[in-house]
DSSP file (Angstrom, degrees, kcal/mol; ACC not computed):
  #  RESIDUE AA STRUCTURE BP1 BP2  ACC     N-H-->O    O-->H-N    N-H-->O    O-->H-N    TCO  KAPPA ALPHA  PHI   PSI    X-CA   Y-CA   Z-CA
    1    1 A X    >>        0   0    0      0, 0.0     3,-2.1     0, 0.0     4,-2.0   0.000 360.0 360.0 360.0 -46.9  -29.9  -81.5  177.6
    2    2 A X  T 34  +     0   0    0      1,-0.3     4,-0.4     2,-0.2     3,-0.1   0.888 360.0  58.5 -30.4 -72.1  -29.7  -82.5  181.2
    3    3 A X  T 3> S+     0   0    0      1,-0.3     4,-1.1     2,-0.2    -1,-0.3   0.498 102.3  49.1 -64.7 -12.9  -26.7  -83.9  180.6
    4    4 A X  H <> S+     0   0    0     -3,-2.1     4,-2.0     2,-0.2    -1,-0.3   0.847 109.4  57.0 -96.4 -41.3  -24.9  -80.4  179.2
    5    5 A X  H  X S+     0   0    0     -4,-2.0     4,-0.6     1,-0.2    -2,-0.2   0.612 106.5  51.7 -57.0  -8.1  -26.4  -78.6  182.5
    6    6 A X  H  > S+     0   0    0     -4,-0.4     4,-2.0    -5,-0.2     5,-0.2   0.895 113.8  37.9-103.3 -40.7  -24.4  -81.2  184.3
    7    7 A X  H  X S+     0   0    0     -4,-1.1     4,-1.7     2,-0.2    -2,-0.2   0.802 113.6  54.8 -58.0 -34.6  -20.9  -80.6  182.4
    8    8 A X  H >< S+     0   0    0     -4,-2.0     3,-3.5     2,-0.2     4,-0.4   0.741 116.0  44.1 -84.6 -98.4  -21.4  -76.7  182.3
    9    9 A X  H 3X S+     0   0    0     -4,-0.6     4,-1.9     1,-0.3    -2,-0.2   0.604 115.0  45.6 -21.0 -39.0  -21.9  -77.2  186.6
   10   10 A X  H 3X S+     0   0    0     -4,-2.0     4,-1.0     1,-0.2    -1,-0.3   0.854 110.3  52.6 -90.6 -20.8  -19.4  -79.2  187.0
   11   11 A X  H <X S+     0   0    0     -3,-3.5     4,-0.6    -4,-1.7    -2,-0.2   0.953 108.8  51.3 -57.8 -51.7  -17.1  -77.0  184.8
   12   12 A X  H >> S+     0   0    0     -4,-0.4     4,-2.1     1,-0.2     3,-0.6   0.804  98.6  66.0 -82.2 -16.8  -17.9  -73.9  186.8
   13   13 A X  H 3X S+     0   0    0     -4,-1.9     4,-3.7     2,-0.2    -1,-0.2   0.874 103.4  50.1 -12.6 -54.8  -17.1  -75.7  190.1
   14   14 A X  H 3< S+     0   0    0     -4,-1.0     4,-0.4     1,-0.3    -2,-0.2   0.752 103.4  54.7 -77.3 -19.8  -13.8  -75.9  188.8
   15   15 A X  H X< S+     0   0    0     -4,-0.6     3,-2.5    -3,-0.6    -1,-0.3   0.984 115.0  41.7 -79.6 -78.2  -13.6  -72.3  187.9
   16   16 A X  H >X S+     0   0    0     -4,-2.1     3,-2.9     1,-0.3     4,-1.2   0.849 108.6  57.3 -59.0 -62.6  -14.5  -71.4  191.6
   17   17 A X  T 3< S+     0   0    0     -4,-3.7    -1,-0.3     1,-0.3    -2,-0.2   0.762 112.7  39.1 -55.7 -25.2  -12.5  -73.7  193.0
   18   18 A X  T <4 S+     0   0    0     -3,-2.5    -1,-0.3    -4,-0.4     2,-0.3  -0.033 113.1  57.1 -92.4  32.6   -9.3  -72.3  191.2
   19   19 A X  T X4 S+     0   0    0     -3,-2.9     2,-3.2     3,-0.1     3,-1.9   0.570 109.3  43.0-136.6 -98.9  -10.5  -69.0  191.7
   20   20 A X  T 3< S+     0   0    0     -4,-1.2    -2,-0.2     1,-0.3     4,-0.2   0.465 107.7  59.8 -71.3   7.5  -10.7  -69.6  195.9
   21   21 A X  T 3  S+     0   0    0     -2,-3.2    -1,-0.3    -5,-0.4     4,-0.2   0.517 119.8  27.7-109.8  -7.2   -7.4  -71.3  195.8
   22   22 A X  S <> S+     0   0    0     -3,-1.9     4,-2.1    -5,-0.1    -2,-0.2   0.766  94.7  90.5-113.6 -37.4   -5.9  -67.8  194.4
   23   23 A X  H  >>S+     0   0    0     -4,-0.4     4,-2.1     2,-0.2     5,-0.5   0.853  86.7  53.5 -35.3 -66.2   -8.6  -65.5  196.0
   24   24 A X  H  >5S+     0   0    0      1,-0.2     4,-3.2     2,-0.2     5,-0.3   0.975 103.3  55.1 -51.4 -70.1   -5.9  -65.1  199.5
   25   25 A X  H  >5S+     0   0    0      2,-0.2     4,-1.2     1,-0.2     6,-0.2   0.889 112.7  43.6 -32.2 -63.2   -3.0  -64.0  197.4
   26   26 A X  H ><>S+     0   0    0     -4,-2.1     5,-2.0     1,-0.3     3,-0.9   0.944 111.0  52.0 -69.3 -39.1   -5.3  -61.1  196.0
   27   27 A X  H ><5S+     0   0    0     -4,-2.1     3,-1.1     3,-0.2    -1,-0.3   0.665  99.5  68.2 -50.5 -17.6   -6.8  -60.1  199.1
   28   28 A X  H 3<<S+     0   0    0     -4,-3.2    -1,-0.2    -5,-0.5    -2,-0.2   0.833 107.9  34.5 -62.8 -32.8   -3.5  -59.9  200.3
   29   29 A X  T <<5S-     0   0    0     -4,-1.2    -1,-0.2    -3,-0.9    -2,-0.2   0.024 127.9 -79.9-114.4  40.0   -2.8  -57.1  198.3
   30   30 A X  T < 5S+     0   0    0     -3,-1.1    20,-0.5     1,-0.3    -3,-0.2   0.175  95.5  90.6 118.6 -35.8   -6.1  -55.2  198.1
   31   31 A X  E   < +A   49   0A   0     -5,-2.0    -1,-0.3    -6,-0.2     2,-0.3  -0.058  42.6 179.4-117.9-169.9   -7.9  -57.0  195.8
   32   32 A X  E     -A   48   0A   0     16,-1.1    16,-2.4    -6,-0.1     2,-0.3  -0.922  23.3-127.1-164.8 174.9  -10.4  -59.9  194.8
   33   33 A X  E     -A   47   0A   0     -2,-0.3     2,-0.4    14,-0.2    14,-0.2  -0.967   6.8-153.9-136.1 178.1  -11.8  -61.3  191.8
   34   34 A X  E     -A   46   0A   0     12,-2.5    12,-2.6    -2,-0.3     2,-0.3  -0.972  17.1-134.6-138.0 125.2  -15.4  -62.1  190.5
   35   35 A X  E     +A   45   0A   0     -2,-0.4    10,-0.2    10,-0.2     3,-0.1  -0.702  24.0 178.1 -89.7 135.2  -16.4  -65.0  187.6
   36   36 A X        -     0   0    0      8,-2.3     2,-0.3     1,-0.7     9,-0.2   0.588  58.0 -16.4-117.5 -21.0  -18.6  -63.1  185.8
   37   37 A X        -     0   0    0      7,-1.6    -1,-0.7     2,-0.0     2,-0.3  -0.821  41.3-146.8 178.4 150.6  -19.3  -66.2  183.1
   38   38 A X        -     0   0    0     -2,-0.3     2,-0.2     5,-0.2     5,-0.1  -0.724  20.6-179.8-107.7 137.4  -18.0  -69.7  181.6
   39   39 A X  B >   -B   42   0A   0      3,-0.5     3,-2.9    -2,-0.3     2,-0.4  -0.934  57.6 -64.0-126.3 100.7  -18.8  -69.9  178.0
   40   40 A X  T 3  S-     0   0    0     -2,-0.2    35,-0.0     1,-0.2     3,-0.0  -0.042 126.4  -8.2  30.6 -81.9  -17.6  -73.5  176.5
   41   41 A X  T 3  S+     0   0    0     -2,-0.4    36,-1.7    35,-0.1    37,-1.1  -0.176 124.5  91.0-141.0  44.5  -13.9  -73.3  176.9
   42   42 A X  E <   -Bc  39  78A   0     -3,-2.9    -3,-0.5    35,-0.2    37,-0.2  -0.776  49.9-166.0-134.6 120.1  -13.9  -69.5  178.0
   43   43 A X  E     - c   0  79A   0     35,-2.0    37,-0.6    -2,-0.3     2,-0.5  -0.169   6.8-154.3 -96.9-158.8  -14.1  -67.6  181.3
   44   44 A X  E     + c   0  80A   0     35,-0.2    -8,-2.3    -7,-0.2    -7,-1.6  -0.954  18.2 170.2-169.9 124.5  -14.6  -64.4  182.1
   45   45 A X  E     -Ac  35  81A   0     35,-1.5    37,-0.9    -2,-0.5     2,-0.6  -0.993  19.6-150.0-148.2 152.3  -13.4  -62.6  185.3
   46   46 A X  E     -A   34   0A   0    -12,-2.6   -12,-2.5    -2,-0.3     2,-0.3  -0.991  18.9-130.3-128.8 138.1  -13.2  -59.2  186.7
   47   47 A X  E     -A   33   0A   0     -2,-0.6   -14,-0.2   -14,-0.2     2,-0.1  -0.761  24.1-157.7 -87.9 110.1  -10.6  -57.9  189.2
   48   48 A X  E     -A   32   0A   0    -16,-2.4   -16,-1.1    -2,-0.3     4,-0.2  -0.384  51.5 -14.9-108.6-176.3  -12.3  -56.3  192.0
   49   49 A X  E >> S+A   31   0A   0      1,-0.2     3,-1.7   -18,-0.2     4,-1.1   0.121 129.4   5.3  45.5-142.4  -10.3  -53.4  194.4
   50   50 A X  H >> S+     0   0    0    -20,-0.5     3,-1.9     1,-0.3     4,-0.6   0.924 128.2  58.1 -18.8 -73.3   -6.6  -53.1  194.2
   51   51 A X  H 34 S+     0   0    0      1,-0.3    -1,-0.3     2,-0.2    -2,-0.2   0.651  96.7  62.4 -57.5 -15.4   -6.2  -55.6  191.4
   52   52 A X  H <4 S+     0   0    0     -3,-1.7    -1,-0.3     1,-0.2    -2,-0.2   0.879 111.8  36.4 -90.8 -34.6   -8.5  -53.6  188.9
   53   53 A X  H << S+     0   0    0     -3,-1.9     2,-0.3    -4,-1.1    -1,-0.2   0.363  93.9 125.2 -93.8  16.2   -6.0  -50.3  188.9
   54   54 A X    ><  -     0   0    0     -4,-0.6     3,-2.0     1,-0.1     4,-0.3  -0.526  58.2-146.0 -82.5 145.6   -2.6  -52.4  189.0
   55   55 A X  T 3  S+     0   0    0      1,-0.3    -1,-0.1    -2,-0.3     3,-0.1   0.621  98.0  40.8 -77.1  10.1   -0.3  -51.9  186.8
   56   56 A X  T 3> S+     0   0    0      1,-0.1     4,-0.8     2,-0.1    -1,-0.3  -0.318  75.5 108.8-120.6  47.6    1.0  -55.5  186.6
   57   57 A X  T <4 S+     0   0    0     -3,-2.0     4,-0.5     2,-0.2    -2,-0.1   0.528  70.3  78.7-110.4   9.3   -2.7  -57.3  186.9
   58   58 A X  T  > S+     0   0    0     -4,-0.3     4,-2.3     2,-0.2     5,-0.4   0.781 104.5  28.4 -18.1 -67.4   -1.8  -58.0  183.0
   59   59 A X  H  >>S+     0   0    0      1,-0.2     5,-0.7     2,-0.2     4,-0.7   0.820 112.8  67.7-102.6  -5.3    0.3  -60.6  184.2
   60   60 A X  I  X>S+     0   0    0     -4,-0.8     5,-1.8     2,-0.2     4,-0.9   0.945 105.6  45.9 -36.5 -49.1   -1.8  -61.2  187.2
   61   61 A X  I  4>S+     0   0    0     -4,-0.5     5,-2.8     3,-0.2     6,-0.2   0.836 121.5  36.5 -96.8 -35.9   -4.3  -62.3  185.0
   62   62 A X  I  <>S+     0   0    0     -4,-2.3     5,-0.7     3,-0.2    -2,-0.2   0.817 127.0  27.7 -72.7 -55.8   -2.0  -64.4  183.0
   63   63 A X  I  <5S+     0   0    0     -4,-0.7    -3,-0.2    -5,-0.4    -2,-0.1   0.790 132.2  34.3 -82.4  -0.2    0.4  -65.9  185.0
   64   64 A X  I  XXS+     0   0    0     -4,-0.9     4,-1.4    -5,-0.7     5,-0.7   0.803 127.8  22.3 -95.8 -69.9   -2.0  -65.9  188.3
   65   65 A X  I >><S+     0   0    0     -5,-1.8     4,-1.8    -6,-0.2     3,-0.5   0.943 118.6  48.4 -88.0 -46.6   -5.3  -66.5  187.4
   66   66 A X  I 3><S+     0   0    0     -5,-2.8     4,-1.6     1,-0.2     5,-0.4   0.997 116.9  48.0 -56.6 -47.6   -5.6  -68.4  183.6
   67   67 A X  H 34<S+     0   0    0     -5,-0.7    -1,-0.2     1,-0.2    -2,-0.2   0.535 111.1  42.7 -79.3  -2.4   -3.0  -70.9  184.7
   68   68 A X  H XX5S+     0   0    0     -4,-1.4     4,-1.2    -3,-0.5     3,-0.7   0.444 122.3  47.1 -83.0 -37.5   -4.5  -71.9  188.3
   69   69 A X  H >X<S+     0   0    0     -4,-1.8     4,-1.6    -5,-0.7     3,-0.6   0.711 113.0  50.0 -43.4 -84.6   -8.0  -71.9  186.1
   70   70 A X  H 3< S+     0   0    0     -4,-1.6    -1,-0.2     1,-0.2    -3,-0.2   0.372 109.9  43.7  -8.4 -33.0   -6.1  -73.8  183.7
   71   71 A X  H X4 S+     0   0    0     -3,-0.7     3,-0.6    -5,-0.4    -1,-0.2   0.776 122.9  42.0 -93.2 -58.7   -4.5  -76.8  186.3
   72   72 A X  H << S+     0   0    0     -4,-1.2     2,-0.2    -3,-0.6    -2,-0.2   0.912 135.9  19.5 -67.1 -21.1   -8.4  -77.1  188.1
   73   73 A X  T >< S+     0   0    0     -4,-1.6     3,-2.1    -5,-0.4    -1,-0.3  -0.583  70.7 174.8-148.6  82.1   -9.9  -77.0  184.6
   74   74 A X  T <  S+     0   0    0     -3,-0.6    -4,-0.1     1,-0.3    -2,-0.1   0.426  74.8  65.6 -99.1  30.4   -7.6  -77.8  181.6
   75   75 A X  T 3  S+     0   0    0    -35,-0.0     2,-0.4     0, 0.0    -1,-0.3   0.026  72.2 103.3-119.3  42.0  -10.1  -77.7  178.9
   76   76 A X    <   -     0   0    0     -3,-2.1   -34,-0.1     1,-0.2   -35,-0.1  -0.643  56.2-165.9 -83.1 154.3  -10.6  -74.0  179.5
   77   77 A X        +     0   0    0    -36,-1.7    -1,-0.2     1,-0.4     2,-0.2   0.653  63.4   7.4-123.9 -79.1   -8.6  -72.6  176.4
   78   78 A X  E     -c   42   0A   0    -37,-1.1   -35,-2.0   -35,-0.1     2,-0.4  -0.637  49.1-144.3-138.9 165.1   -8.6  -68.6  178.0
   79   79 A X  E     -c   43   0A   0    -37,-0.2     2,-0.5    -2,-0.2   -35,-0.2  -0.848  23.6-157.8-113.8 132.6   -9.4  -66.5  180.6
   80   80 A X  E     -c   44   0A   0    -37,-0.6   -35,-1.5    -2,-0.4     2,-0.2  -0.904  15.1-129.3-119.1 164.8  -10.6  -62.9  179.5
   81   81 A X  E      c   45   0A   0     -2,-0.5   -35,-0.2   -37,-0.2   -23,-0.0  -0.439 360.0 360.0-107.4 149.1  -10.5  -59.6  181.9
   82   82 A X              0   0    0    -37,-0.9   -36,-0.2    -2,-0.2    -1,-0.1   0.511 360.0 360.0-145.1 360.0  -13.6  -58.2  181.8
C-alpha cells in the first residue's frame, strides 16, 4: 500500500510541476489554473479567471495544458476541464 501512496505522490508532483511551467503564460492573460484531482491516468483541472470565460480555453486545455501534463507525466492518458 505504501508503495501506491508513493507512485500517486510522485505522479502528482509531475502534474504540478507541468502545471507551474504553464501557470506564467495564463497569468499573462488573466487567468490561472487549479489541479483539482489525479485519478490513475486522469487529471482534473479547473481554469481560474480569464481562462474560465475564453472562448479559445478549448484548445487552451488541449493544446496548452494536456500536452505540457503529458511531456512531465506521459502516462497520464487525459486531462478533463472541470
Amino acid at each position: 500500500m505504501n508503495n501506491i501512496n508513493q507512485i500517486q505522490e510522485e505522479l502528482v508532483t509531475k502534474v504540478m510541476d507541468a502545471l507551474e511551467s504553464i501557470r506564467p503564460f495564463l497569468k499573462k492573460d488573466g487567468g490561472d489554473i487549479e489541479l483539482v484531482d489525479v485519478q490513475e491516468d486522469r487529471v482534473y483541472v479547473k481554469l481560474l479567471g480569464n481562462c474560465s470565460s475564453c472562448g479559445i480555453s478549448s484548445s487552451t486545455m488541449k493544446l496548452g495544458v494536456e500536452n505540457t501534463i503529458k511531456q512531465f507525466a506521459p502516462e497520464i492518458q487525459e486531462v478533463i476541464s472541470v
